[in-house]
DRENTORKOL-3810 file (N, C-alpha, C; in nm, 4 decimals):
REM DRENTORKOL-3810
@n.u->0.0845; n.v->-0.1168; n.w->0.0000; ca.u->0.0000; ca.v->0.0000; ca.w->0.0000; c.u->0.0893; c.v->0.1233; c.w->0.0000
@n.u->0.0855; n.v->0.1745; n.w->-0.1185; ca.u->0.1915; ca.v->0.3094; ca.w->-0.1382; c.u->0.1138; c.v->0.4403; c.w->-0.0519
@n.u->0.1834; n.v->0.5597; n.w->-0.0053; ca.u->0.1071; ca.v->0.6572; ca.w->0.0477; c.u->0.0499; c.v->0.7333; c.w->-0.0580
@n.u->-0.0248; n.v->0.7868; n.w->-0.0334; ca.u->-0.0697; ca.v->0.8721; ca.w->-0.1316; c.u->-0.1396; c.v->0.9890; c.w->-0.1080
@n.u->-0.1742; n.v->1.0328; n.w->0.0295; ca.u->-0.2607; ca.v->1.1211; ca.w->0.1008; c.u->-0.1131; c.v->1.2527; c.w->0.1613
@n.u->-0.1465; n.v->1.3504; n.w->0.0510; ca.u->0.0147; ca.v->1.4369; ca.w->0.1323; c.u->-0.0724; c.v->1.4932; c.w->0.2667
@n.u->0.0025; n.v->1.5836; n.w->0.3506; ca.u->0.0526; ca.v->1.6836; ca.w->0.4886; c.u->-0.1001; c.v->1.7535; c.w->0.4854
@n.u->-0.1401; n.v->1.8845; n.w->0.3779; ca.u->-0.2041; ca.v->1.9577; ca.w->0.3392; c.u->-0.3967; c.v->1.8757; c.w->0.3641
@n.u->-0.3215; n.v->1.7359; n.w->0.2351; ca.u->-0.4332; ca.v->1.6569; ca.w->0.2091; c.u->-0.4943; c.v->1.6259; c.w->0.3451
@n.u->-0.3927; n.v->1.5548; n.w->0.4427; ca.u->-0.4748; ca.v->1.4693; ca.w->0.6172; c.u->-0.5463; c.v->1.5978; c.w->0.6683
@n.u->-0.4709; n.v->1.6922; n.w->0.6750; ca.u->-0.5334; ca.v->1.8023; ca.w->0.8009; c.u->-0.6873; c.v->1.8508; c.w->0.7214
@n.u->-0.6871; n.v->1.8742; n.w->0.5982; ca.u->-0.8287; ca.v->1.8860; ca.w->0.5584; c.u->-0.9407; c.v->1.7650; c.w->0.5869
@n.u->-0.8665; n.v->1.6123; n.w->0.5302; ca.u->-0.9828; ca.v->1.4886; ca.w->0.5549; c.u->-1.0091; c.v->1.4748; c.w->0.7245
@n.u->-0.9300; n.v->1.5384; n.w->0.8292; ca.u->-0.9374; ca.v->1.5144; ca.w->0.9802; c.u->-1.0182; c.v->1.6535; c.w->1.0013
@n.u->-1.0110; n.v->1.7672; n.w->0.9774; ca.u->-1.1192; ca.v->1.8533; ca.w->0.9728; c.u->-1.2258; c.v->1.8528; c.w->0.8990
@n.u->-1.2594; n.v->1.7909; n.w->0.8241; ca.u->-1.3677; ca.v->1.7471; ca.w->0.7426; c.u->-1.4126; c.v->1.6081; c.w->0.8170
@n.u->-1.3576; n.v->1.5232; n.w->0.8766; ca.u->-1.4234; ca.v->1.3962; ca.w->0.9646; c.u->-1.4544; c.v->1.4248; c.w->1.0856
@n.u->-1.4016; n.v->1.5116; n.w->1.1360; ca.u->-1.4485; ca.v->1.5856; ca.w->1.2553; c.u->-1.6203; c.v->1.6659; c.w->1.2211
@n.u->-1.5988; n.v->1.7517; n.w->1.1684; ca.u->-1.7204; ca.v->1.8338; ca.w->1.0870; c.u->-1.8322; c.v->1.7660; c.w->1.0666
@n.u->-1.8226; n.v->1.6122; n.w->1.0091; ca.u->-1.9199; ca.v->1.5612; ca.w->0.9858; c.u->-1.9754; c.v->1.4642; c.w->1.0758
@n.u->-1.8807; n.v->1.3912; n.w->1.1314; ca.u->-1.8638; ca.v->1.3738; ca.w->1.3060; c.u->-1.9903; c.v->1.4473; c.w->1.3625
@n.u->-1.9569; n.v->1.5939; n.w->1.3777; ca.u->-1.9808; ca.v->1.6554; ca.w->1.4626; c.u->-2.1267; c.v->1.6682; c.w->1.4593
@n.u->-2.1582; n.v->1.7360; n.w->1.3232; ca.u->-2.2975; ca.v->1.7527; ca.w->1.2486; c.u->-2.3809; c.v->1.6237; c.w->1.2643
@n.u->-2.3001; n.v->1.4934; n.w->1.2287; ca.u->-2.4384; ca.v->1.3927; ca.w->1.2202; c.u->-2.4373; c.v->1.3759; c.w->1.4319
@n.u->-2.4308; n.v->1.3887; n.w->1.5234; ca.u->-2.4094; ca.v->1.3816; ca.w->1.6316; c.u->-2.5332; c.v->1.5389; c.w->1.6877
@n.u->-2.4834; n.v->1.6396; n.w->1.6308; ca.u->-2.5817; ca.v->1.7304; ca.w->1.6436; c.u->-2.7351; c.v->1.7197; c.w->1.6151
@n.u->-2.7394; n.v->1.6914; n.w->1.4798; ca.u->-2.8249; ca.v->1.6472; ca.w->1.3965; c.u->-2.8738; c.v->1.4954; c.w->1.4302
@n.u->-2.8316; n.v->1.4120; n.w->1.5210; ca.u->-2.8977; ca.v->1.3059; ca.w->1.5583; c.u->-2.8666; c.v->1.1830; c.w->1.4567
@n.u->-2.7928; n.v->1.2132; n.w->1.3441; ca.u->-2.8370; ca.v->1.1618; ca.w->1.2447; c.u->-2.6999; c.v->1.0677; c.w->1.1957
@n.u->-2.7491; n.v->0.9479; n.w->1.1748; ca.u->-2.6639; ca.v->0.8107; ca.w->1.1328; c.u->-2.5407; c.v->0.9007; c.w->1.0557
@n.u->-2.5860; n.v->0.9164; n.w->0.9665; ca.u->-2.4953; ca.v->0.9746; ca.w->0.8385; c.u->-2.3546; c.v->1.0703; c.w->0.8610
@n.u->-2.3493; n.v->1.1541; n.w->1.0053; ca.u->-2.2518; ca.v->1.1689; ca.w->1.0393; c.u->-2.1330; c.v->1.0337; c.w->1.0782
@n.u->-2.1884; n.v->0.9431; n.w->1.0635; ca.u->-2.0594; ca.v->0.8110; ca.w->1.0662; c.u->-2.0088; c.v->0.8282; c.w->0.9182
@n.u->-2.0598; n.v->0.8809; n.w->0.8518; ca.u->-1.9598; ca.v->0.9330; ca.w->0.7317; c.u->-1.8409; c.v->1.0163; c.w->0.7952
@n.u->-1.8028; n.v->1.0461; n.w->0.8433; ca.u->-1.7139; ca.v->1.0977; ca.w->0.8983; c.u->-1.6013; c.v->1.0352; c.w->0.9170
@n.u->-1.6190; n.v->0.9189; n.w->0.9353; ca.u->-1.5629; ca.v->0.7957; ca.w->0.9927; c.u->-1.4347; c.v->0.7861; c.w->0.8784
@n.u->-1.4808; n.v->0.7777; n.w->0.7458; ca.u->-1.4075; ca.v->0.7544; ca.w->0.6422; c.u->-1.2769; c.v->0.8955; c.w->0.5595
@n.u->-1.3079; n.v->0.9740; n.w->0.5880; ca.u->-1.2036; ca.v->1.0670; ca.w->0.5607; c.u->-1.0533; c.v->1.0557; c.w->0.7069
@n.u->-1.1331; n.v->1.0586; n.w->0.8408; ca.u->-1.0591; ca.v->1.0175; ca.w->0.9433; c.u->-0.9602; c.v->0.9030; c.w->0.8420
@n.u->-1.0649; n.v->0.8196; n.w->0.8754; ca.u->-0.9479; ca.v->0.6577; ca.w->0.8640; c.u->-0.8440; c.v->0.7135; c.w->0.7384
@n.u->-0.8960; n.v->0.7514; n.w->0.6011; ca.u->-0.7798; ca.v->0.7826; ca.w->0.5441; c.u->-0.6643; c.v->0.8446; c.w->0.5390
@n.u->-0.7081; n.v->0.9333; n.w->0.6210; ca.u->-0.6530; ca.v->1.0314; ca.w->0.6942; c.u->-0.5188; c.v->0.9801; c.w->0.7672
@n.u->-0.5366; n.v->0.8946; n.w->0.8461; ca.u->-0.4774; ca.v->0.8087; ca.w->0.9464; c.u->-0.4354; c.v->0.7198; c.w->0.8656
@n.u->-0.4798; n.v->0.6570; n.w->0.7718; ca.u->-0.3773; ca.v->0.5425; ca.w->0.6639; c.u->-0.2553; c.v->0.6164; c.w->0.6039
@n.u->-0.2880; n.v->0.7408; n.w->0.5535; ca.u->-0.2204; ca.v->0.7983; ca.w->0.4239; c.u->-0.2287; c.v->0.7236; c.w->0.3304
@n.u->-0.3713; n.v->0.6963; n.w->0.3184; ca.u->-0.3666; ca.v->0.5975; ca.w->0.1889; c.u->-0.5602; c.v->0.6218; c.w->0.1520
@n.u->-0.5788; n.v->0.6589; n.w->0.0181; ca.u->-0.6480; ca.v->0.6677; ca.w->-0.0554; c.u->-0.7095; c.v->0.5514; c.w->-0.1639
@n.u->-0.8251; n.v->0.4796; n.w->-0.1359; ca.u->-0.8183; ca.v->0.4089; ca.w->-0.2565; c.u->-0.8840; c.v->0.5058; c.w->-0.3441
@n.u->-0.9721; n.v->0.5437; n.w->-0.3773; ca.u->-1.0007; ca.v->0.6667; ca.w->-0.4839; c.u->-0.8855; c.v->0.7021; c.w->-0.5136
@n.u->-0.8067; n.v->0.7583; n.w->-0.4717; ca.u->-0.7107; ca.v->0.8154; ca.w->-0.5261; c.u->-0.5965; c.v->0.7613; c.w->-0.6328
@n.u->-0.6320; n.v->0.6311; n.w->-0.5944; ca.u->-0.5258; ca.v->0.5175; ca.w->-0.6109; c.u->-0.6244; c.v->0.4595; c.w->-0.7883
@n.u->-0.7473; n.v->0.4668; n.w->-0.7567; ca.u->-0.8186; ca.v->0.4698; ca.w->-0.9158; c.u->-0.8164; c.v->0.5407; c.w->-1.0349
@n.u->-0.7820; n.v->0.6350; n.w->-0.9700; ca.u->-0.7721; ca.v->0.7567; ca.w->-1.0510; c.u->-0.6170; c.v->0.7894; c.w->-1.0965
@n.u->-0.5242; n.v->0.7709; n.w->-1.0119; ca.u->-0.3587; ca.v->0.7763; ca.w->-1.0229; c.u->-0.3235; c.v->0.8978; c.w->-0.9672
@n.u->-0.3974; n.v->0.9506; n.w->-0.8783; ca.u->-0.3641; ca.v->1.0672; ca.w->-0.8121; c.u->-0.3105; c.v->1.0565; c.w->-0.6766
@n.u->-0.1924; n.v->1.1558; n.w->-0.6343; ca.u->-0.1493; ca.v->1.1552; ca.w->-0.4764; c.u->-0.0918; c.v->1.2894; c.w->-0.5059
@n.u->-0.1457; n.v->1.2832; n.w->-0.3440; ca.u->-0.1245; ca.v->1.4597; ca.w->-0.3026; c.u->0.0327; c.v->1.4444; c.w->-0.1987
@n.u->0.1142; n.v->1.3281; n.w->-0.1973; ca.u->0.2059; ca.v->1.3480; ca.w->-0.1014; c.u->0.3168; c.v->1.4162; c.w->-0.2175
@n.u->0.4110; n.v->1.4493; n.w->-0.1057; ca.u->0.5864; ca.v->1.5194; ca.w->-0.1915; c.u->0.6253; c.v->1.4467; c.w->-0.2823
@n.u->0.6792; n.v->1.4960; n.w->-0.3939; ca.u->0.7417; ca.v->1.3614; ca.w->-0.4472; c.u->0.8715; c.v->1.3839; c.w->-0.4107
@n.u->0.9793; n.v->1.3023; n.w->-0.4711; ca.u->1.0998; ca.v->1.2684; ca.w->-0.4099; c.u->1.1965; c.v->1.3377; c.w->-0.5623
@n.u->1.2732; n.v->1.4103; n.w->-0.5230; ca.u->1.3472; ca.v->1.4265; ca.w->-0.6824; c.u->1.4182; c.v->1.3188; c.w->-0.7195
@n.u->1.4597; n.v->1.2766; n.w->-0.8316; ca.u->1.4465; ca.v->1.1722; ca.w->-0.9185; c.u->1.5909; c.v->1.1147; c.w->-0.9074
@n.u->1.7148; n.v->1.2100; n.w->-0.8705; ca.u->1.8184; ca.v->1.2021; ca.w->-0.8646; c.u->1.8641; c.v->1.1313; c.w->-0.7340
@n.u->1.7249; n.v->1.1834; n.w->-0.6604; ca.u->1.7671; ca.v->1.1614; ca.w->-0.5076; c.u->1.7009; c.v->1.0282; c.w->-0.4544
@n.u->1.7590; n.v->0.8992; n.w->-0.3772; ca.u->1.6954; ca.v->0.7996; ca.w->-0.3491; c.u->1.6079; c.v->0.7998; c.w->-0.1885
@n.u->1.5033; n.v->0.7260; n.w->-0.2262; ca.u->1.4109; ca.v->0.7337; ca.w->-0.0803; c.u->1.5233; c.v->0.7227; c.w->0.0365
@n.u->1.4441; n.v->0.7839; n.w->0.1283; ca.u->1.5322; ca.v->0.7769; ca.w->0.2662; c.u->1.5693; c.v->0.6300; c.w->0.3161
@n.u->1.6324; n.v->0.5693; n.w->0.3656; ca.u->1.6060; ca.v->0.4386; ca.w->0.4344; c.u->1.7018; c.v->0.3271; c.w->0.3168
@n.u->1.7546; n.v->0.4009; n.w->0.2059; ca.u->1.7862; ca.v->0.3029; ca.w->0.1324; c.u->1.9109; c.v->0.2580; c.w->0.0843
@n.u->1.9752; n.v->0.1515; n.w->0.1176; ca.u->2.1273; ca.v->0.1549; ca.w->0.0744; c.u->2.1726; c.v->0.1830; c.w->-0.0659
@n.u->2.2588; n.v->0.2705; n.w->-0.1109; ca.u->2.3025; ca.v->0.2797; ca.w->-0.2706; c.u->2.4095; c.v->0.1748; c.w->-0.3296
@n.u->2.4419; n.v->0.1005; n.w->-0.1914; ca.u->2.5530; ca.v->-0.0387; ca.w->-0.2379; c.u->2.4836; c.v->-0.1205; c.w->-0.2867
@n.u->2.3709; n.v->-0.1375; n.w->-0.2329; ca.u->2.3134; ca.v->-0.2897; ca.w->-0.2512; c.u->2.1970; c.v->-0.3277; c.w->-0.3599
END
């Protein structure tokens, strides 16, 4: 499961799962457990929509430069 949810992207889907959270709880109403689902992605960094479409909102890495964590010997 690659990331795909950037910095910018979580803090909007966790204020937006909160929001709706909040509203279906106000409102009495089931449908704020929609909320539920921007959270969790949120918290994955991982999008399947996003992942249908071929879109990600994380950094990319310049091309020259190798991911962190990775030996260049081996």
């Amino acid at each position: 499961m690659k990331l795909n949810v950037g910095k910018i992207d979580t803090i909007v889907r966790v204020l937006l799962g909160i929001g709706l959270l909040g509203a279906g709880y106000h409102y009495e109403s089931a449908w704020g457990l929609v909320g539920l689902l921007p959270l969790l992605t949120a918290a994955l960094g991982f999008c399947p929509a996003y992942t249908l479409f071929g879109f990600s909102t994380c950094a990319r890495q310049p091309a020259d430069k190798p991911p962190a964590g990775r030996d260049q010997d081996r």
